[in-house]
Wavefront OBJ file of the C-alpha trace (Angstrom):
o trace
v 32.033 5.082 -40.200
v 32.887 7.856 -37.787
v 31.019 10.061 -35.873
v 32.218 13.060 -37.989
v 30.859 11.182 -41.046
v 27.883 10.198 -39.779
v 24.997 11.232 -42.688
v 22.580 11.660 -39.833
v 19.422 12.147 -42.102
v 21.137 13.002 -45.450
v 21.759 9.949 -47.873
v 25.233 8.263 -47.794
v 27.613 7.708 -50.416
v 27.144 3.708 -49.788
v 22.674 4.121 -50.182
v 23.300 6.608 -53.348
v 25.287 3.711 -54.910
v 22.992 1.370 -54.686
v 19.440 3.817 -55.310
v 21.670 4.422 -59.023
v 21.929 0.220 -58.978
v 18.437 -0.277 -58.527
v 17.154 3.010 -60.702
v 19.019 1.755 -63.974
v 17.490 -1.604 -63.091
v 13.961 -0.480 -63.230
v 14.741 1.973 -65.762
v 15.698 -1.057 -68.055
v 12.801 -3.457 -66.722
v 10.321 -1.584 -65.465
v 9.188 1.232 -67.899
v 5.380 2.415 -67.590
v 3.938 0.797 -70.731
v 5.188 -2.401 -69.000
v 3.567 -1.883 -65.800
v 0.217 -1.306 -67.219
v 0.296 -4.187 -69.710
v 1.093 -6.438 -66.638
v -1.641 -4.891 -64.764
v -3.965 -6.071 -67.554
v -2.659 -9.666 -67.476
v -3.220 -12.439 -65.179
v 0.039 -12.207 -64.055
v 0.444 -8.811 -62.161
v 3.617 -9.808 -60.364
v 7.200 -9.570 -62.567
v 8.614 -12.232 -61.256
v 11.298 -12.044 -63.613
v 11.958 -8.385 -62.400
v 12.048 -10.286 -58.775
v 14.744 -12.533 -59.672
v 16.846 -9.868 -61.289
v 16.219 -7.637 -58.384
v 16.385 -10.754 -55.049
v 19.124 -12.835 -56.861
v 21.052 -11.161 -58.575
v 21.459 -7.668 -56.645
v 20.616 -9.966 -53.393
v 17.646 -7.239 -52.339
v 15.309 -9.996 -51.345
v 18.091 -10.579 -48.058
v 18.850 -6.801 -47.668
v 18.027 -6.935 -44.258
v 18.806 -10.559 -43.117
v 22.327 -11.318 -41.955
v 25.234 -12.431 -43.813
v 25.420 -15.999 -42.067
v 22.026 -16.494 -43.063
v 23.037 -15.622 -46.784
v 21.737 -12.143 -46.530
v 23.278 -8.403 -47.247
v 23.779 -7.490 -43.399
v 22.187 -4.186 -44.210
v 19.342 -2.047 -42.353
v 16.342 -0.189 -42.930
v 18.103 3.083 -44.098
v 19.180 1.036 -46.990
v 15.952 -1.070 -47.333
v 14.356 2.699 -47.373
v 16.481 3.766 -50.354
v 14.987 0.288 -52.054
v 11.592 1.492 -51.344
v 12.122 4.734 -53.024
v 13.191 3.775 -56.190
v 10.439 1.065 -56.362
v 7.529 3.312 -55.468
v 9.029 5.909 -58.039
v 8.409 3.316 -60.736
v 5.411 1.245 -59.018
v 7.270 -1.732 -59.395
v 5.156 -5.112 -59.405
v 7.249 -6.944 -56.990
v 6.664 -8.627 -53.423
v 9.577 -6.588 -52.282
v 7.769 -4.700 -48.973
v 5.675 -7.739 -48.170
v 7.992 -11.116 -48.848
v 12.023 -9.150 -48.041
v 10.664 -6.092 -45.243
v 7.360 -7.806 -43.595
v 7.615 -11.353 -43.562
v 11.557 -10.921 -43.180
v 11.318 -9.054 -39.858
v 8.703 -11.317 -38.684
v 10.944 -14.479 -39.323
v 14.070 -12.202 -37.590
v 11.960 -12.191 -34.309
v 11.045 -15.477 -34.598
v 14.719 -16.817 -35.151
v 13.619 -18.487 -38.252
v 17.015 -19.430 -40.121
v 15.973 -22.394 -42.220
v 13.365 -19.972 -44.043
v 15.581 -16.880 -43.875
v 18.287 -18.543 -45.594
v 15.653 -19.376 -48.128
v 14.173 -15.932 -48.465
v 17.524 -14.501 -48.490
v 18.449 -16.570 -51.751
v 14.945 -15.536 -53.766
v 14.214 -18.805 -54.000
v 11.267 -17.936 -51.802
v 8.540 -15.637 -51.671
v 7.346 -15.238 -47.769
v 4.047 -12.983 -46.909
v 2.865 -12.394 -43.586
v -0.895 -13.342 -43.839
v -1.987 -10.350 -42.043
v -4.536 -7.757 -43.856
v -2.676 -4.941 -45.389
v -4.777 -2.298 -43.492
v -3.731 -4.078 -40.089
v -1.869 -1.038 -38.110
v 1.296 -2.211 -35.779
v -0.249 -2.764 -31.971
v -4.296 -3.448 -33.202
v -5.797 -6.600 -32.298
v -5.894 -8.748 -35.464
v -8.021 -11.707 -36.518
v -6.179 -15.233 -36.646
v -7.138 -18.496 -37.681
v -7.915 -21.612 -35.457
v -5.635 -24.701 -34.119
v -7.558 -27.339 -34.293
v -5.900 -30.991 -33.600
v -2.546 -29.629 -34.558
v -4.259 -28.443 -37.684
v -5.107 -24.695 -39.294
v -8.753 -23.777 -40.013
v -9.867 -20.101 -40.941
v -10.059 -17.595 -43.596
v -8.252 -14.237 -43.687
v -8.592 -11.797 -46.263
v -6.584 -8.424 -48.152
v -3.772 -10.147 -47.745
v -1.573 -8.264 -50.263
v 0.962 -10.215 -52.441
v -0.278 -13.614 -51.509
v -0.568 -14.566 -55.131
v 3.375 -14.512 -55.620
v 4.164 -16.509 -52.236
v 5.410 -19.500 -51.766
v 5.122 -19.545 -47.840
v 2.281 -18.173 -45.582
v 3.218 -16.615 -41.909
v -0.214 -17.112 -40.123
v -0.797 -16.033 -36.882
v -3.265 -18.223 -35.028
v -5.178 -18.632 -31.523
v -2.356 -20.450 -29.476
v -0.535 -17.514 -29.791
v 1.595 -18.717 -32.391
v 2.656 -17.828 -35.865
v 2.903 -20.605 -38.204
v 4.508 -21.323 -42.074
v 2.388 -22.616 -44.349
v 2.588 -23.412 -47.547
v 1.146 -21.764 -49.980
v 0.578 -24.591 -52.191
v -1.464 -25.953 -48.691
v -4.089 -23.446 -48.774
v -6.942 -21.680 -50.768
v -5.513 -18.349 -52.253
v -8.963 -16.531 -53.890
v -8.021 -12.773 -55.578
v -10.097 -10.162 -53.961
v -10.815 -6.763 -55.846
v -7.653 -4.306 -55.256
v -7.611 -0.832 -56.073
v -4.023 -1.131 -56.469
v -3.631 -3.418 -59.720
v 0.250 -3.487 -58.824
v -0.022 -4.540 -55.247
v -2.629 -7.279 -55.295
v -4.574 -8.512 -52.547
v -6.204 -12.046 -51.882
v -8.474 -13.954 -49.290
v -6.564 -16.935 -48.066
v -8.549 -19.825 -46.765
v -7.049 -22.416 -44.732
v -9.120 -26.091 -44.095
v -7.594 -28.326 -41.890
v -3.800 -27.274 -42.816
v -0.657 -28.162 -41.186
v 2.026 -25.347 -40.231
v 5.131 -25.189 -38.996
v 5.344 -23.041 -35.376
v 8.203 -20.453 -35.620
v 7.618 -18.668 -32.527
v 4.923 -16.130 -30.572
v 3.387 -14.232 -33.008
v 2.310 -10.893 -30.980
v 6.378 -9.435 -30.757
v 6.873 -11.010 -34.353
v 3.770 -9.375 -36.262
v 3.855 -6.261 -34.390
v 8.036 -5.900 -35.506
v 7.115 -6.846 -38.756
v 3.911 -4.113 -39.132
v 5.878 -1.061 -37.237
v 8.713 -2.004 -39.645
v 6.598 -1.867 -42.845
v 4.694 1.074 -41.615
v 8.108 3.695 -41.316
v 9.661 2.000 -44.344
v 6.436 2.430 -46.677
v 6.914 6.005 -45.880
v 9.899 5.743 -48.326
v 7.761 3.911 -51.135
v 5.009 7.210 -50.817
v 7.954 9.560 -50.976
v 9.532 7.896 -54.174
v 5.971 7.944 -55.275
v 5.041 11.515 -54.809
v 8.695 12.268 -56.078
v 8.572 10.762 -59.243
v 4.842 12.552 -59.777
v 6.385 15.763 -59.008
v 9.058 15.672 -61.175
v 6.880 14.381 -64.203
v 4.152 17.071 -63.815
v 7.062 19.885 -63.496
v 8.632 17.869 -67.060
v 4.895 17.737 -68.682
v 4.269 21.425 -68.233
v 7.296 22.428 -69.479
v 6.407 20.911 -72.811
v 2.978 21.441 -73.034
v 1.725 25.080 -74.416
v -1.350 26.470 -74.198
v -2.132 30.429 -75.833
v 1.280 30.181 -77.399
v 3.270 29.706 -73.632
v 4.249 26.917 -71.418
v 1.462 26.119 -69.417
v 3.984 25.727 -66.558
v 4.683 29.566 -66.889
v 1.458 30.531 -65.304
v 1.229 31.565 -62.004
v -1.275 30.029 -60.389
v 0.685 26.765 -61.658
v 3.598 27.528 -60.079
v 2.017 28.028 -56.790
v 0.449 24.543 -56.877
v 3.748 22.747 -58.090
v 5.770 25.033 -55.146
v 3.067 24.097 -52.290
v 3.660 20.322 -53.828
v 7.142 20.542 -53.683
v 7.108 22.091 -49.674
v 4.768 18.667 -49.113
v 7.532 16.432 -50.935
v 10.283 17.958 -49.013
v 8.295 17.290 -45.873
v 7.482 14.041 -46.487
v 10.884 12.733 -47.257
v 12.471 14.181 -43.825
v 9.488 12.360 -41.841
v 10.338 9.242 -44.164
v 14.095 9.355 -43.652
v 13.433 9.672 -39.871
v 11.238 6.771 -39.538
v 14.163 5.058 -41.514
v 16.906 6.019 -39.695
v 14.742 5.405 -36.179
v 14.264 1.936 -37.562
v 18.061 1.397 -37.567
v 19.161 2.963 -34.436
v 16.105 2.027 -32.167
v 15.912 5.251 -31.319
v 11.896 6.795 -30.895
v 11.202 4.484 -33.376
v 7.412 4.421 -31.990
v 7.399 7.481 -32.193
v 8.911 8.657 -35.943
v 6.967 6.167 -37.275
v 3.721 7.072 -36.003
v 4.574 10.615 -37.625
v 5.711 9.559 -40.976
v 2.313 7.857 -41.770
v 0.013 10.581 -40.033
v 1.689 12.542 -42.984
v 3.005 10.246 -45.724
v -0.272 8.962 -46.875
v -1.879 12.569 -47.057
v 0.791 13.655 -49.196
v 1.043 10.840 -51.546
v -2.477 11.204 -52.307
v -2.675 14.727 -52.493
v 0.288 15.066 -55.371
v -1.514 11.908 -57.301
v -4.474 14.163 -57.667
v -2.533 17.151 -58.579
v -0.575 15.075 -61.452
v -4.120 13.948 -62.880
v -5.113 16.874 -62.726
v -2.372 18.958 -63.745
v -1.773 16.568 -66.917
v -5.002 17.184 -67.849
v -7.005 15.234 -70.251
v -4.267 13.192 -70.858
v -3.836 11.681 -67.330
v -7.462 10.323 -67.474
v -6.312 7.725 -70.113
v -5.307 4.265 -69.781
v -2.653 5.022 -71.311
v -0.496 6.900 -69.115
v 0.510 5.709 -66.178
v -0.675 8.444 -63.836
v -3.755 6.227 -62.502
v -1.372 3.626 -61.646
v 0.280 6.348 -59.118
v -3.151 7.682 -57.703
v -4.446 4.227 -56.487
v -0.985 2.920 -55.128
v -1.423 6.083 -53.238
v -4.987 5.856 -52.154
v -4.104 2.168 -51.447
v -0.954 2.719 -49.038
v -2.673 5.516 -47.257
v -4.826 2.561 -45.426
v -1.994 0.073 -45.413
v -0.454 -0.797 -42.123
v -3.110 1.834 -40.221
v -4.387 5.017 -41.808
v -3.417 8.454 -40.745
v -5.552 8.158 -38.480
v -4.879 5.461 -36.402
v -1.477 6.421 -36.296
v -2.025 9.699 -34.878
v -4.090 8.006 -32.395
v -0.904 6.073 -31.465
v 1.502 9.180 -31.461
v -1.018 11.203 -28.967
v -0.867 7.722 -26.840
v 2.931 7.759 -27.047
v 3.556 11.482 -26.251
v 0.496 11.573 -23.565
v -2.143 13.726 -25.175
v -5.176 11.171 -25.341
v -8.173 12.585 -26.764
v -10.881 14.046 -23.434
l 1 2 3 4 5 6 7 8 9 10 11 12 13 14 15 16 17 18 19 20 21 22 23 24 25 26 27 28 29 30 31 32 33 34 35 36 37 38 39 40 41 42 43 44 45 46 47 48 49 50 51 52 53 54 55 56 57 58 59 60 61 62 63 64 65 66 67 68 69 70 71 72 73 74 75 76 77 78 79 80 81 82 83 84 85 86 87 88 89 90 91 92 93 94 95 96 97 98 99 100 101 102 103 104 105 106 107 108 109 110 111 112 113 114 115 116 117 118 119 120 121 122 123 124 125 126 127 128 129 130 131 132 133 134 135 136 137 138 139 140 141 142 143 144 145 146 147 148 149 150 151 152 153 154 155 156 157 158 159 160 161 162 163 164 165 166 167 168 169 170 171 172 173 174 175 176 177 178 179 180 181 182 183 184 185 186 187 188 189 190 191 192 193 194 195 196 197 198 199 200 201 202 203 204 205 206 207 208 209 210 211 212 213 214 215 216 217 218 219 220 221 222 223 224 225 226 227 228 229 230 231 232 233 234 235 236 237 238 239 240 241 242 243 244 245 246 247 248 249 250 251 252 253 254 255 256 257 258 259 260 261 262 263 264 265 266 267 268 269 270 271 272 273 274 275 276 277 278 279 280 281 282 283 284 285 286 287 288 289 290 291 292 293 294 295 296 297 298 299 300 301 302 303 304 305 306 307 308 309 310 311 312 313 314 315 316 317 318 319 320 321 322 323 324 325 326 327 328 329 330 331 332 333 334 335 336 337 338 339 340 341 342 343 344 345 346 347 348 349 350 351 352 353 354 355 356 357 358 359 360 361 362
């Protein structure tokens, strides 16, 4: 691509090709009614949706090369991914198995288990809390005799994984099995993204490599690139809250009609458009290496915020209707509450930017 036809931050021809793949996809496989019937099930994950979406359009190697078996792509187009999954809170280890654990096995030069993630034929999660921010000390489990003792807990998506990345004491970050170790489901607020303790007594692993460089690639990674899962979120919220008033009537007018509706959807929509230029900058400073720190400290000291705020709004703006089970607007509020602590709150990330730009606290 030239310079002239560089998209810079707008979408390209190539990533709005493959968000229309992906959208009829989910809009096929992943409808609402779906969602919350697996939510109620002891099977949360679609695995079946996985397959379709790892295998068959080859998003579970998006980002690893094309030796490997991979797509060759980058995190502009993994971004586009994110989007259309948040949009429809898809049930799927996508973030965690084919952005986390894949950029943790890219640092440590792990082709054997790349080639395998690539295919879908595994499900990798770094075993790593999903609050852990990118740069924070985090705990790890012990070597012992060549063997893995220690407990670690939120570890989201561990139910669906086939191979553990644990980082442990000699500095190390190890595969393990899943099949190896005790996986326990914890209590999630997020019935779509689930979260486990994993417990680990006297289990071998596999070294790949030194797990500081890997796990802190792999967090700053998922940190700008769930950006783009909170903007497909708040996106699809919008746009269903703007549909719903429409249609609903109230004194014989469309309740969107009133004014003091329209100046909550327009200070929503200002948020939206925010968010998805901080989002599309952390992705595009993922792919260039360019202030990367930096853009994606600011995308989640804002994304989270957002997300959160325009889930409330859509409860509260559907009214009596978006307190039922039924609808799928709950869903949507605690994947938002939920990402706004995972990989660092908005908090500790604007504690990194003022580190990064100079402007530590007195």
């Amino acid at each position: 691509m030239s310079a002239q036809s560089e998209p810079g931050l707008l979408y390209s021809e190539e990533e709005e090709a493959l968000r229309a793949a992906v959208r009829d996809l989910l809009t096929d496989h992943c409808d609402p009614a779906g969602v919350i019937a697996r939510t109620e099930s002891a099977a949360p994950h679609d695995l079946s949706l996985w397959k379709a979406l790892g295998a068959s359009m080859g998003l579970a190697g998006l980002l690893i090369p094309e030796e490997l078996g991979g797509q060759g792509a980058g995190p502009r187009e993994a971004a586009v991914v994110l989007e259309e999954l948040g949009r429809a809170i898809t049930p799927v280890p996508y973030l965690t198995s084919a952005v986390v654990a894949t950029e943790a096995l890219l640092a440590c030069g792990a082709d054997d288990l790349l080639t395998e993630v690539a295919s879908a034929r595994t499900v990798a999660v770094l075993a790593v809390g999903l609050h852990a921010a990118p740069g924070r000390d985090l705990p790890r489990v012990r070597l012992e005799d060549g063997l893995l003792r220690g407990e670690l807990t939120g570890i989201a998506d561990a139910a669906a994984a086939d191979v553990l990345l644990v980082p442990a004491d000699d500095g190390g970050l190890h595969a393990v099995r899943t099949a190896d170790a005790a996986v326990t489901p914890q209590v999630s607020l997020d019935l779509t993204r689930p979260v486990a303790r994993v417990s680990l007594d006297g289990v071998s692993g596999h070294r790949l490599g030194d797990a500081g460089p890997a796990v802190r690639r792999a967090l700053r990674t998922g940190a700008g690139l769930l950006a783009s899962e909170q903007l497909g979120l708040a996106d699809w919220l919008l746009t269903e809250t703007v549909r719903y008033l429409k249609e609903r009537r109230q004194f014989n007018r469309q309740v969107g009609g009133f004014q003091a509706l329209k100046h909550r959807l327009a200070r929503l929509w200002l948020e939206v458009a925010g968010l998805r230029a901080a989002a599309r900058s952390a992705a595009d400073a993922l792919a260039t290496g360019q202030d990367t720190d930096v853009a994606v400290a600011v995308a989640q000291a804002y994304a989270g915020q957002v997300a959160v705020r325009v889930a409330e709004e859509a409860l509260q703006l559907h009214g009596g209707i978006g307190m039922t089970w039924e609808h799928p607007v709950h869903l949507y509020l605690k994947r938002a509450k939920a990402d706004s602590i995972a990989y660092g709150t908005a908090g500790a990330h604007r504690e990194a930017l003022a580190e990064l730009v100079g402007l530590r606290a007195p």
